[in-house]
N, C-alpha and C positions, 0 to 999 in steps of 0.2 A: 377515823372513818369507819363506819359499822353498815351491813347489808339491812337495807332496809325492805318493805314489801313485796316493790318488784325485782326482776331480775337483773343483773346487773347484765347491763353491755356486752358483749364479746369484744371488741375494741375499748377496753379500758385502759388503755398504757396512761392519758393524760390525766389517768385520776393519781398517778403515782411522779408527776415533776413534783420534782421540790428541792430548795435548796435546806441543809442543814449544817448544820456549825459541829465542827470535829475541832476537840484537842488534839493540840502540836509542840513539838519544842524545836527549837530552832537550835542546830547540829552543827558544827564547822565540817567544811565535805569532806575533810579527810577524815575523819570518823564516822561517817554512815555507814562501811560495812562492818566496822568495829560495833558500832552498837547494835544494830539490825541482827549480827550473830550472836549477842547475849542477850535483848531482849525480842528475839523475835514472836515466842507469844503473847506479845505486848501491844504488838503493831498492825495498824488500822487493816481490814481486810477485806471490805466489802469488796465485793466478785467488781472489776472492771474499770474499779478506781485507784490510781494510782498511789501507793502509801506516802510517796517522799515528791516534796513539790517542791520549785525553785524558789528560792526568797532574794536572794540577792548576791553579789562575787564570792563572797565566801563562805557562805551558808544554807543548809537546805531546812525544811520542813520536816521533821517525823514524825507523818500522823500515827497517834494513838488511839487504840482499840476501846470504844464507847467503856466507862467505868472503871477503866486499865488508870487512867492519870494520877491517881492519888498511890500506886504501887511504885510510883517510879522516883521516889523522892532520892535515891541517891544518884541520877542520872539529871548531871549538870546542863542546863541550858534553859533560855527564855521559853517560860511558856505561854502560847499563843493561840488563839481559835482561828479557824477557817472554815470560809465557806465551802461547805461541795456541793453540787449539783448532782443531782440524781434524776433516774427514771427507770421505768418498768424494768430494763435491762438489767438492774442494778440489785433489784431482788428476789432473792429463789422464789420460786412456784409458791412451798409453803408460807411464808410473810406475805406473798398476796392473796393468798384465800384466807389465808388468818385473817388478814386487815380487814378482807371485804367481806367475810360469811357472816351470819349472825353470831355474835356471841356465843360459847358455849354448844356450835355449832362443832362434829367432826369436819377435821381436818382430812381431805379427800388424796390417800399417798403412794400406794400401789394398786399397779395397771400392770397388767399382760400387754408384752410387745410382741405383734407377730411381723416381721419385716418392717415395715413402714409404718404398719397400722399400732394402734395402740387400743387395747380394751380395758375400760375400765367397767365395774360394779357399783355404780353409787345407788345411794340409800334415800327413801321420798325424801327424808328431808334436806335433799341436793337439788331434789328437781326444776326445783324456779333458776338455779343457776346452774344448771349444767351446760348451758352453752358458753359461758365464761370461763367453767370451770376447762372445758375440751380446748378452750383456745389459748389458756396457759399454759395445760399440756403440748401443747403442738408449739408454740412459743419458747419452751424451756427445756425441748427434750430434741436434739440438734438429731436429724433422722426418721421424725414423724411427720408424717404429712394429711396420718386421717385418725380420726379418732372416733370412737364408738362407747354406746353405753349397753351393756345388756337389759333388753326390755322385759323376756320371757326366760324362764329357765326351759333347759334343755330336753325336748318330749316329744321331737318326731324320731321315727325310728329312722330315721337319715342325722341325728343327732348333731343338726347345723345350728347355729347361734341365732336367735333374734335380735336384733339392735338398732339400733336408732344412731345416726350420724350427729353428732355432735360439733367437730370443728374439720377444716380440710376439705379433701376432695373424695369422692364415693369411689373409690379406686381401692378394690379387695381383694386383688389379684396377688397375693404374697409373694415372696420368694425369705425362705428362711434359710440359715445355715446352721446344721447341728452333727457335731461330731464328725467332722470332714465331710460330711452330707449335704447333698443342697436340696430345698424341696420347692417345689413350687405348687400351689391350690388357691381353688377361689375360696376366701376365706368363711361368705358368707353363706358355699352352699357344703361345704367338708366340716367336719368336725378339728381340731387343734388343738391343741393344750401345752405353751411353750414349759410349763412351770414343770411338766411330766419328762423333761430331757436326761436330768440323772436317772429314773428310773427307766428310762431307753436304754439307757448305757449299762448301766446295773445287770439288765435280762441278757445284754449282748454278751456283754462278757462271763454270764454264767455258761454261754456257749461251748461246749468243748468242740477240739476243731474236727469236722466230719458230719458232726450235728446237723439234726435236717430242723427246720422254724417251719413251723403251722400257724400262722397269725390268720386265727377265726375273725378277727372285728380288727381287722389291718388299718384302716383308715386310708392318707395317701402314704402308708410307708415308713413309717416312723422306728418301728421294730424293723420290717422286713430290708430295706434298704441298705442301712448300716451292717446288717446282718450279714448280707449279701456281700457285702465290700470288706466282710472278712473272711469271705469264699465259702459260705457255708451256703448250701441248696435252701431255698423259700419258696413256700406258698404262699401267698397275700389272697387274701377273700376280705372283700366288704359290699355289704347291699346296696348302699349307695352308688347311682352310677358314675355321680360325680368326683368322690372318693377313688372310686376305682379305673376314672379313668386318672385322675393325677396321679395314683401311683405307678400305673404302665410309665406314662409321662416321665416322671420322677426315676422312674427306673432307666430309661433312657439318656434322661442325663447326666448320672451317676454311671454307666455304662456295667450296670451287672441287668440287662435285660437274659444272657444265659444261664442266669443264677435265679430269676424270680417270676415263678408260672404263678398271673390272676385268677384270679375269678370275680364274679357279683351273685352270689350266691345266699340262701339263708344260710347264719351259720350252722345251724340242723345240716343241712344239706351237706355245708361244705364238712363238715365233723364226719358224715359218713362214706361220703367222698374219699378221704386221706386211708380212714379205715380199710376201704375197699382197695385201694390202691397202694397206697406206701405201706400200710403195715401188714400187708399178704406175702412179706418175707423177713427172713432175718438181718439184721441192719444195725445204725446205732439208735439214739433216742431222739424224740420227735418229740418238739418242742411245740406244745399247743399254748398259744396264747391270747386270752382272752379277755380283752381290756373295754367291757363296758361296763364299770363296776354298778353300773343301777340295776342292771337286768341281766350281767354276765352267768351268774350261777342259776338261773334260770334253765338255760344249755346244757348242763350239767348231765340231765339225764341221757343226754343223746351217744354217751359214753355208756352206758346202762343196754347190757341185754344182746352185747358182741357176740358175731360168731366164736367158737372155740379156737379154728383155725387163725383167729387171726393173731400177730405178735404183740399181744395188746399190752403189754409191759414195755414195750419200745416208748410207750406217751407217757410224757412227762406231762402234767397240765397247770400251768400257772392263770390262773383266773383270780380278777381281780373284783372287788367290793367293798360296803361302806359299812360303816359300823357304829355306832352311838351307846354302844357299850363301855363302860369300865374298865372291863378285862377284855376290848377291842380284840384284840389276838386271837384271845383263845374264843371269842365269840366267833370270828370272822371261820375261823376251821368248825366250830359246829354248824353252820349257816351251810357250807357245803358239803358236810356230812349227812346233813340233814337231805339236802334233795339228791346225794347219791343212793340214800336208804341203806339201811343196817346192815345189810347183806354187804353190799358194796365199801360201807364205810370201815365195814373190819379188815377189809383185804386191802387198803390203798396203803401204799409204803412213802418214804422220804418227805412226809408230811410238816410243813411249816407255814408259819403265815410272816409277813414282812410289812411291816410299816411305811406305807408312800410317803402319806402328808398330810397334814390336819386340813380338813378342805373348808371347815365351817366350824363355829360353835358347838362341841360333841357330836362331831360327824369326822370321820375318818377314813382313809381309803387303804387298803389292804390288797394286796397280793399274796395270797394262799396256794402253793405249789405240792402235789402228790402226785405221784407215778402210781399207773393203773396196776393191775396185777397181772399172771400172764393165765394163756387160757389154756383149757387142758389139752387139748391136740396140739399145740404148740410145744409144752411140756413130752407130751408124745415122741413128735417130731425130732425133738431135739434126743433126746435117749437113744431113738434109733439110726440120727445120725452118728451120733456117737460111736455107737455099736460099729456102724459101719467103717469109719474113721482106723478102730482100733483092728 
């Protein structure tokens, strides 16, 4: 059976009844689990059918594994066909779109799952069946109930997904859980990214404990939340209002709302913000974190041109970006040196860049971390504490 012009059904299960003839050998029953333990890569396995069938008082059936029968010649017994009956149930996701795509057609095999919902990426030449395709997902994946296709890549500065419903019900109210975390968002008006949870984990625990988190482009929480359930002090800032309200939200039901003061601010804003406020004294390190790697280093300069007063070696800043370079790394650290300017880029210390996750075909995302330097009245300050100290 091959996809032909139009799209295939979304309700296709009855293009998949059939009966098929399986080899068998016929076993006396006191030896099924005798032979079952030495040739059990041998034995039929199709998901939901049962390997060993009755045949009569003292003997059972042992079906074999489609092309297995001619390996098993020193394994005594009548060999036999049998009918099975089969259906949809009966074959993974991929053998039905195998069977039914066109020819030579990709095979459609990971999806981002955000709670319930499932997003997949298909390519035009999915588009005549992506409703078929959405309701084998939802069909074969025990816990989805909506599925979605990305329509538009991501370019409002609220950086929420475009998509289109595919199989299930319009229901984008998530609830995720990540790292003993629970988060809840509307999926289609927040930004998300399940596949980003190691490198959640990753930032947390470069946390020393005392550390204060500055998440410039928070989102609902994904940094600040977990962070916070490790008792360290957060800001969370995101322009979105809807982002920012799921993370008050989020923060509430994780019960570190004493640990995590919002805003909805630009990140301009909120960078000078922190400035003005947490770093006008001495303290530990202030963890900026800025995770919208298409336009993150962009922000860059709002770090550029501090009072001297201020502790501005307290910020540490991890901002993240993409890169279609070769020597990705070391490109993703000039890309940010470049919009700190030369002046700036000699003085920044503990500089590294970190590898996320190949996002595309030589495309790449990166997390680049330098600590500012300190300013000279702060340098000041600190001598003539000293002085006094001694």
């Amino acid at each position: 059976m091959s996809g032909g012009d139009e799209a295939i059904p979304a309700e296709y299960h009855a293009r998949f009844d059939r009966t098929v003839q399986v080899d068998g050998i016929k076993i006396p029953k006191d030896r099924i689990q005798e032979v079952t333990r030495k040739y059990k890569d041998h034995r039929y396995g199709r998901k939901g059918v049962k390997p060993i069938v009755d045949c009569d008082d003292d003997h059972k059936i042992w079906l074999v594994a489609d092309g297995k029968i001619g390996e098993l010649t020193d394994l005594e017994g009548e060999r036999v066909k049998v009918d099975v009956k089969l259906c949809a149930k009966h074959f993974s996701g991929y053998e039905i779109m195998k069977e039914v795509l066109l020819e030579g057609m990709t095979i459609p095999g990971s999806f981002e799952t955000v709670g319930h919902i499932a997003h997949i990426n298909l390519k035009e030449e999915h588009r005549k069946y992506r409703f078929f395709i959405g309701r084998v997902i939802i069909d074969k994946n025990p816990g989805v109930r909506t599925v979605v296709n990305k329509v538009e890549s991501i370019g409002s500065q609220f950086r929420e997904f475009k998509f289109e419903l595919l199989a299930g019900t319009a229901e984008y109210d998530a609830v995720v859980k990540q790292h003993g975390c629970v988060f809840k968002f509307p999926y289609d008006k927040v930004y998300w990214n399940s596949r980003l949870q190691t490198e959640h984990a990753r930032l947390v625990d470069e946390c020393a404990k005392g550390d204060i988190v500055a998440d410039v482009m928070a989102g609902v929480g994904p940094f600040v939340i977990p962070a916070a359930k490790k008792g360290l002090v957060c800001y969370g800032n995101d322009l979105n209002p809807e982002s920012h309200k799921a993370m008050v939200e989020n923060s509430k039901i994780n019960h570190v709302t004493s640990k995590v003061t919002t805003s909805c601010l630009d990140g301009n804003a909120f960078i000078h913000h922190i400035r003005d406020t947490v770093l006008q004294t001495p303290g530990p390190t202030v963890h900026f974190i800025m995770n919208l790697p298409a336009t993150a280093i962009t922000f860059l300069p709002s770090f550029l041109s501090w009072p001297e007063s201020t502790y501005s070696h307290r910020a540490l800043v991890h901002v993240y970006c993409f890169s279609s370079s070769a020597d990705f790394k070391a490109h993703s650290i000039e890309m940010v040196k470049e919009q700190l300017g030369e002046e700036m880029a000699s003085k920044i210390t503990e500089v590294s860049s970190h590898h996320v996750r190949n996002v595309a075909p030589k495309k790449e995302m990166l997390c680049v971390t330098f600590r500012l330097p300190k300013g000279a009245e702060t340098d000041e300050h600190e001598a003539k504490k000293r002085k006094t100290d001694s």
